[in-house]
C-alpha positions in Angstrom: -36.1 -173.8 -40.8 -33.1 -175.8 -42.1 -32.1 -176.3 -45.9 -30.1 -179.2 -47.0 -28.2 -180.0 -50.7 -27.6 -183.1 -52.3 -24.6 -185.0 -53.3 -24.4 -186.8 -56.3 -22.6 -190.0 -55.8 -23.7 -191.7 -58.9 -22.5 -188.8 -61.1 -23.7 -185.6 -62.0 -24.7 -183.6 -65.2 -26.0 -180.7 -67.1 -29.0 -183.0 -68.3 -31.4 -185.2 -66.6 -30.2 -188.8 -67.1 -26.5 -188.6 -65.9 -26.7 -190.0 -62.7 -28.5 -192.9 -62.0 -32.1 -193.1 -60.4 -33.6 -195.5 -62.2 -31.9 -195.3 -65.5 -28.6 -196.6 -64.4 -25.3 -194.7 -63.4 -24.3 -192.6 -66.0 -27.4 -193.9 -68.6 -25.5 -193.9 -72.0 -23.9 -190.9 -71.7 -20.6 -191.1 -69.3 -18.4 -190.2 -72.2 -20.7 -187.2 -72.8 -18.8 -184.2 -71.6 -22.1 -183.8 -69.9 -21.5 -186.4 -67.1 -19.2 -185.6 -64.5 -18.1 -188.6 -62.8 -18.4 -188.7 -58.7 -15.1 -188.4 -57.7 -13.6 -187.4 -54.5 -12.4 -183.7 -55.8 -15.7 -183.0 -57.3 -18.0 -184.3 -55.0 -15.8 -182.0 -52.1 -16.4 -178.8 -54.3 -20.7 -179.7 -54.1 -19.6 -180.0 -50.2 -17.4 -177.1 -49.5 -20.2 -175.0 -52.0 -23.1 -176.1 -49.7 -20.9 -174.7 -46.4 -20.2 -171.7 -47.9 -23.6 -171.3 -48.9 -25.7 -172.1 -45.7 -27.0 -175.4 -46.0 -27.2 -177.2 -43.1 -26.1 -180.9 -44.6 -26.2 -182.8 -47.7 -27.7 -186.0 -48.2 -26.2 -188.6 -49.5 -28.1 -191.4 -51.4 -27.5 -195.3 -50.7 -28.0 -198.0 -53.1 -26.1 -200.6 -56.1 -26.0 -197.1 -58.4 -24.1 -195.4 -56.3 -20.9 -194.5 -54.1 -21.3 -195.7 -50.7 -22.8 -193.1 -48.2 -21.0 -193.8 -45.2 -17.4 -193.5 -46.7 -17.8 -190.7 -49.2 -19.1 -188.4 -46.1 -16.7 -189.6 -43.6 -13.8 -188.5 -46.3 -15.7 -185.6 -46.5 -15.6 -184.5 -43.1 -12.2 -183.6 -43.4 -12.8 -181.6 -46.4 -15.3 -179.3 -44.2 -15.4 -177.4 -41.0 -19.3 -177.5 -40.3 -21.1 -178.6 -42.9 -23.5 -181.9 -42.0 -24.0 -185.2 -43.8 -27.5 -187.1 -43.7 -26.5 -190.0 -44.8 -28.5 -192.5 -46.2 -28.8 -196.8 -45.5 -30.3 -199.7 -45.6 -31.4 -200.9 -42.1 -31.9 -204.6 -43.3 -28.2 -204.9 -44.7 -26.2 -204.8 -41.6 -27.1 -205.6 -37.5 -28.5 -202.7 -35.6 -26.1 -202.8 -32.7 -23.4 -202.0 -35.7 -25.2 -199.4 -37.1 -25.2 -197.7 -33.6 -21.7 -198.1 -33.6 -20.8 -196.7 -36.7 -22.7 -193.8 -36.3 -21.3 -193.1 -32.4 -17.9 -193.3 -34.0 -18.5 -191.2 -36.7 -20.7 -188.6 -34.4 -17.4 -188.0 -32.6 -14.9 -188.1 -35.3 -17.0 -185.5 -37.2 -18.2 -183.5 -33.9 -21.2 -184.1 -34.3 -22.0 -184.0 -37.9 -24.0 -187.1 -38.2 -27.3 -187.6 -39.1 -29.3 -190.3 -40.5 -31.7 -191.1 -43.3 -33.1 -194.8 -43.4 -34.0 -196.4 -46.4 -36.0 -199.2 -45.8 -36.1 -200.2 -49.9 -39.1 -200.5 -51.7 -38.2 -202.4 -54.4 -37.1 -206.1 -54.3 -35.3 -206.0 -57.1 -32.8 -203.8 -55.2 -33.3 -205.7 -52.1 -32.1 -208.7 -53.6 -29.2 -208.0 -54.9 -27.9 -207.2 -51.3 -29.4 -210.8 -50.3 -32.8 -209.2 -48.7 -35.8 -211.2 -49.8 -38.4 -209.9 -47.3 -41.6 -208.6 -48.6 -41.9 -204.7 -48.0 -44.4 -204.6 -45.3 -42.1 -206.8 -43.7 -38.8 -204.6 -44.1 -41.1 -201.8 -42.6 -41.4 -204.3 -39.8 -37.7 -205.2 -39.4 -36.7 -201.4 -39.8 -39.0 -200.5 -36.5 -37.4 -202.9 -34.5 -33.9 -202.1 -36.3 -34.5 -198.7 -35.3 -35.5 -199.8 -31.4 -32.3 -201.5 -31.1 -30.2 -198.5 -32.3 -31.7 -196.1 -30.3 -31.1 -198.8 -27.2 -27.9 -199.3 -27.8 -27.7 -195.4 -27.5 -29.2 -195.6 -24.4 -25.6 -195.7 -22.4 -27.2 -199.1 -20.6 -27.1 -202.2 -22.2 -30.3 -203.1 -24.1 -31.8 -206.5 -24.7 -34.3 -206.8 -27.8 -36.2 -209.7 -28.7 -38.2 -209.3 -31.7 -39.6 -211.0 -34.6 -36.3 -209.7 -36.9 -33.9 -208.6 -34.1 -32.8 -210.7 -31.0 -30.0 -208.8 -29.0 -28.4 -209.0 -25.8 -26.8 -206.1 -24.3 -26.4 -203.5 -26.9 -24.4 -200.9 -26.1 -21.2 -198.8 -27.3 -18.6 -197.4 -26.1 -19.3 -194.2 -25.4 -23.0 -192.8 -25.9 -22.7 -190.4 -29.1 -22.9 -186.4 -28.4 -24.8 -185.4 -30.4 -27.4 -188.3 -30.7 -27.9 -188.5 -34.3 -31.1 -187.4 -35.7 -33.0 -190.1 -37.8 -34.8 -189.1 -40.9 -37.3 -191.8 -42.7 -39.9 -191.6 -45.6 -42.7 -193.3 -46.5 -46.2 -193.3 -48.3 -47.6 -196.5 -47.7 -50.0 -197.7 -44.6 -47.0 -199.8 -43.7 -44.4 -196.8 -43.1 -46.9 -194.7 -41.1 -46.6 -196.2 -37.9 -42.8 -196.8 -38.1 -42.3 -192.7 -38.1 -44.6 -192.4 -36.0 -42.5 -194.3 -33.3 -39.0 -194.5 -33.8 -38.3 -191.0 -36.5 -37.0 -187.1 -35.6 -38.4 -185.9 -38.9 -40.7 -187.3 -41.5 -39.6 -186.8 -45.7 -42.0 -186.7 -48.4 -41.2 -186.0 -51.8 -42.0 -183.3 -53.5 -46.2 -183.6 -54.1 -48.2 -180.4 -54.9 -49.0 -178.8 -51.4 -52.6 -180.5 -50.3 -50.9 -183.9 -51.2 -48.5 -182.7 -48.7 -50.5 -181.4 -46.0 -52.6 -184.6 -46.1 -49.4 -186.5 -45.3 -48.2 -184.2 -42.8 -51.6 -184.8 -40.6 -51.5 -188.5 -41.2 -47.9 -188.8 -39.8 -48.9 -186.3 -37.0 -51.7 -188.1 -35.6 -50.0 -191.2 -35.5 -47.1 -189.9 -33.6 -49.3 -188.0 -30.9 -51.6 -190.8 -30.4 -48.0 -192.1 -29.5 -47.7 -189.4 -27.0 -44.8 -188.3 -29.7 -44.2 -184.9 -32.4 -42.1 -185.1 -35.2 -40.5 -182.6 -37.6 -41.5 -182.4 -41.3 -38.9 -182.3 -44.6 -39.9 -182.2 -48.1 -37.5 -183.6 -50.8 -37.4 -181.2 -54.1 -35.4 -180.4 -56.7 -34.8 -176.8 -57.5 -34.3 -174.7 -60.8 -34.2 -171.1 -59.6 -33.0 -167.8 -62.1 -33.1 -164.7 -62.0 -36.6 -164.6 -63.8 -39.2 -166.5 -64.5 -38.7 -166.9 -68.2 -35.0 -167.7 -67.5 -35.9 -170.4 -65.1 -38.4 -171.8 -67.9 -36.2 -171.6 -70.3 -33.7 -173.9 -68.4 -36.4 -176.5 -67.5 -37.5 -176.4 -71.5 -33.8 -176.8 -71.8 -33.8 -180.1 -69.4 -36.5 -181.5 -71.5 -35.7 -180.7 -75.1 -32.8 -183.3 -74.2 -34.0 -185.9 -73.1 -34.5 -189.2 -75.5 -38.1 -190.2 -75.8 -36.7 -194.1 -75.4 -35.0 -193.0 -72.2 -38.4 -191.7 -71.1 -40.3 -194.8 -71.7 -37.3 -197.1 -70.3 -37.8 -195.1 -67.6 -41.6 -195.2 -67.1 -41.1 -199.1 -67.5 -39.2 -199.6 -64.7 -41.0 -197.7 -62.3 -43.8 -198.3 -63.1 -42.7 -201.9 -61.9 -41.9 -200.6 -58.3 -43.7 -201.3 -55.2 -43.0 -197.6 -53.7 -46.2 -196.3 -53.1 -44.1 -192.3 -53.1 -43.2 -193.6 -56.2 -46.4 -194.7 -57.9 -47.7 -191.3 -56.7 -44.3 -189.2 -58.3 -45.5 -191.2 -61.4 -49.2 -189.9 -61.5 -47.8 -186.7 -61.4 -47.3 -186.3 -65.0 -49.4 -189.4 -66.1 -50.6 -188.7 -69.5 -48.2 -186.8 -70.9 -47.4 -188.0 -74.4 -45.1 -184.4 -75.5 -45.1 -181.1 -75.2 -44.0 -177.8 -73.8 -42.1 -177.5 -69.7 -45.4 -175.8 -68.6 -47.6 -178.7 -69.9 -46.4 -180.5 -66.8 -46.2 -177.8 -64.3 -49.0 -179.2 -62.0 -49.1 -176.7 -59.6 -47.9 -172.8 -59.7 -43.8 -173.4 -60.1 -44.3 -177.2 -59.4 -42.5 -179.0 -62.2 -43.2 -183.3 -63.1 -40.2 -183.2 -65.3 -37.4 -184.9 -63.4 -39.7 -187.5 -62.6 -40.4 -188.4 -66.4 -36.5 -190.3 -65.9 -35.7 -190.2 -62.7 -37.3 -192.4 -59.8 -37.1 -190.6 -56.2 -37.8 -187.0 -56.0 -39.2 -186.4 -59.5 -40.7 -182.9 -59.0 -38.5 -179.3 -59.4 -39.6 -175.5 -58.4 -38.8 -173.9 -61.1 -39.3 -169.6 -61.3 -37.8 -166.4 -60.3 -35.9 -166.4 -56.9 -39.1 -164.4 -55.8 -41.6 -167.6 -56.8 -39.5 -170.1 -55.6 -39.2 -168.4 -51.9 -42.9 -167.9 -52.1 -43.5 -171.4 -53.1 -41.2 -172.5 -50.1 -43.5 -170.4 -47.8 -46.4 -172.1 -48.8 -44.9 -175.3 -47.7 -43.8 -173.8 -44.7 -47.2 -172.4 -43.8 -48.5 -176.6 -43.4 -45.1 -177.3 -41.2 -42.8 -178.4 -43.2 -39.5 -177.0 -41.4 -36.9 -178.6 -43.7 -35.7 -178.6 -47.4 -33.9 -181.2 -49.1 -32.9 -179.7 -52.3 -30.4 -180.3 -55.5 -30.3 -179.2 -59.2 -28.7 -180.4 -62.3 -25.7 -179.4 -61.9 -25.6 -180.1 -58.3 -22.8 -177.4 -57.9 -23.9 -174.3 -60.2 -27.8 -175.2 -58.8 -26.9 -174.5 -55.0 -25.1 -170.9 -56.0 -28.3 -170.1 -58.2 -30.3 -171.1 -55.1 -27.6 -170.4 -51.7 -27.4 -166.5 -53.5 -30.8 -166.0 -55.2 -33.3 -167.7 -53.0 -31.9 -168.0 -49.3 -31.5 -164.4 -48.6 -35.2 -163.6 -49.5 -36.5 -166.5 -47.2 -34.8 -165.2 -43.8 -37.5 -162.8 -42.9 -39.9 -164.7 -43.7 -38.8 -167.7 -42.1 -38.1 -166.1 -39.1 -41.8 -164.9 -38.6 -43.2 -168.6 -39.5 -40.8 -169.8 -36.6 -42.1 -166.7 -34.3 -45.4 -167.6 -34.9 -45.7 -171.5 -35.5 -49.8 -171.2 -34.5 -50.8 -169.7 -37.4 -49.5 -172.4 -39.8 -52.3 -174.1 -41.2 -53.7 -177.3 -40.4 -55.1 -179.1 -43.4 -57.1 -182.6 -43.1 -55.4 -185.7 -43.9 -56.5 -186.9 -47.8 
């Protein structure tokens, strides 16, 4: 079982709408002595935090809101001993034979600290402003063969590729990366399915009430053994974990009291414009809610909507005692999900509240799911 934090490269806060994620960086508010902006010194505190704490990485997001992945973590390597980064691109923004490049060079700069989360965009509005104007289906197409080529030129032979998107001639690099980086990949729609199936180490979903999860986690399983393959799974949450229950509450009451009703309904405008189909399903989540209370849109015991009502991406937060929250990770656990991509608002306060609170109560009980992987249920798909 392997936990990983989050680095926030579009800013950070002690509310909901300080850093991007459909909003825009920083929303209104950078001169709030709420924002923090994503410098170098901050941004190596979340980092240096997350090491100390037991994480196993941080990912780092990609896109026009944000710092860009590959340099923020590569400065970051020198401001850490063995912390990861799962850095985070666009496959369709730069040739694959490049891409295998960069990432060999930074696998041995870093020791082996590299691994990978692919984007491939699902909205053309971002797309576009990077000069991509392929439909999404499409860009699921071009990231399968982008993906082929990579791992090719990985190969330590030169690879030739000739595909619909990519045409390549002896790919190769210098020297075959050591570790080979591990690729990471999400996505809901019909398009995505047989692209993890194929090319991916682990499979991401965000952060959908457990039998929305389970379903997923057998669609993406047949597909890769039909393949002759097996993947790992990850689920992408956000966290809000205190000492009790009513604490925790109190905080995510806290989250929502602030937000600004326009900032909710700017932000249900434009995604409800997107083409994500993860995204269309983080909006149902708390579809119909016109006001209230934190627990009106807990949709499932410690499963909180409410970062979703302004944030596009993960928009779902356990939220409870250390106790609930380890017993909510469990029951992902028990349908085979075997890694956690976490954050919190404040990214750097949230990983002590969880690295102290929650991780020591999951070791026993993640060492007896790993013992015993056979008795993890096996739900079917949705």
């Amino acid at each position: 079982m392997k936990f990983h934090w989050f680095l926030p490269t579009a800013g950070d806060s002690r509310v909901l709408t300080g850093g991007g994620h459909g909003l825009g960086r920083g929303h209104g508010r950078p001169e709030s002595a709420a924002f923090r902006p994503p410098d170098i010194e901050y941004l190596a505190q979340i980092a240096r935090s997350a090491e100390q704490l037991g994480f196993e990485a941080v990912l780092t997001p990609t896109g026009s809101w944000c710092e860009d992945a590959w340099l923020v973590t590569a400065a970051l390597t020198r401001e850490t001993e063995r912390l990861k980064f799962l850095v985070a691109f666009r496959p369709g923004l730069l040739s694959p034979t490049l891409a295998a490049q960069m990432a060999a060079t930074y696998q041995r700069l870093s020791r082996g600290r590299l691994l990978l989360n692919v984007v491939t965009g699902g909205e053309s509005a971002e797309q576009v402003r990077f000069g991509d104007h392929l439909p999404k289906d499409e860009r699921y197409e071009r990231t399968g063969e982008f993906l082929s080529v990579v791992r090719g030129a990985w190969s330590g032979t030169p690879y030739d590729f000739a595909g619909r998107h990519y045409q390549v001639e002896g790919a190769t690099v210098a020297e075959v990366p050591d570790p080979v980086p591990e690729i990471y990949f999400g996505g809901s729609s019909a398009a995505a399915g047989p692209v993890a199936a194929g090319h991916v180490d682990v499979y991401l979903t965000w952060g959908e009430p457990p039998d929305q999860v389970a379903g997923k986690i057998e669609w993406i399983r047949g597909l890769a053994e039909e393949r002759g393959r097996t993947l790992r799974f990850g689920v992408r949450l956000h966290v809000i974990t205190r000492d009790t229950e009513r604490e925790a509450w109190a905080e995510a009451e806290r989250l929502l009291a602030a937000l600004d009703p326009e900032d909710i309904r700017a932000a249900r405008r434009a995604l409800g414009r997107s083409e994500s189909v993860g995204q269309q399903r983080m909006l149902a989540l708390h579809e119909g809610f016109a006001g209230g209370t934190a627990r009106d849109l807990e949709i499932h015991p410690n499963l909180w909507a409410g970062v979703g009502l302004v944030r596009g991406g993960a928009g779902t937060a356990l939220v409870g005692s250390h106790a609930q929250v380890a017993e909510r990770i469990e029951e992902y656990a028990a349908l085979g999900v075997e890694e956690f991509v976490l954050s919190g608002y404040p990214h750097l306060e949230e990983a002590y509240w969880f690295g102290e609170g929650v991780l020591p109560r999951l070791r026993p009980a993640l060492d007896d799911l790993t013992a015993a992987p056979a008795r993890r249920a096996r739900v079917p798909a949705l």
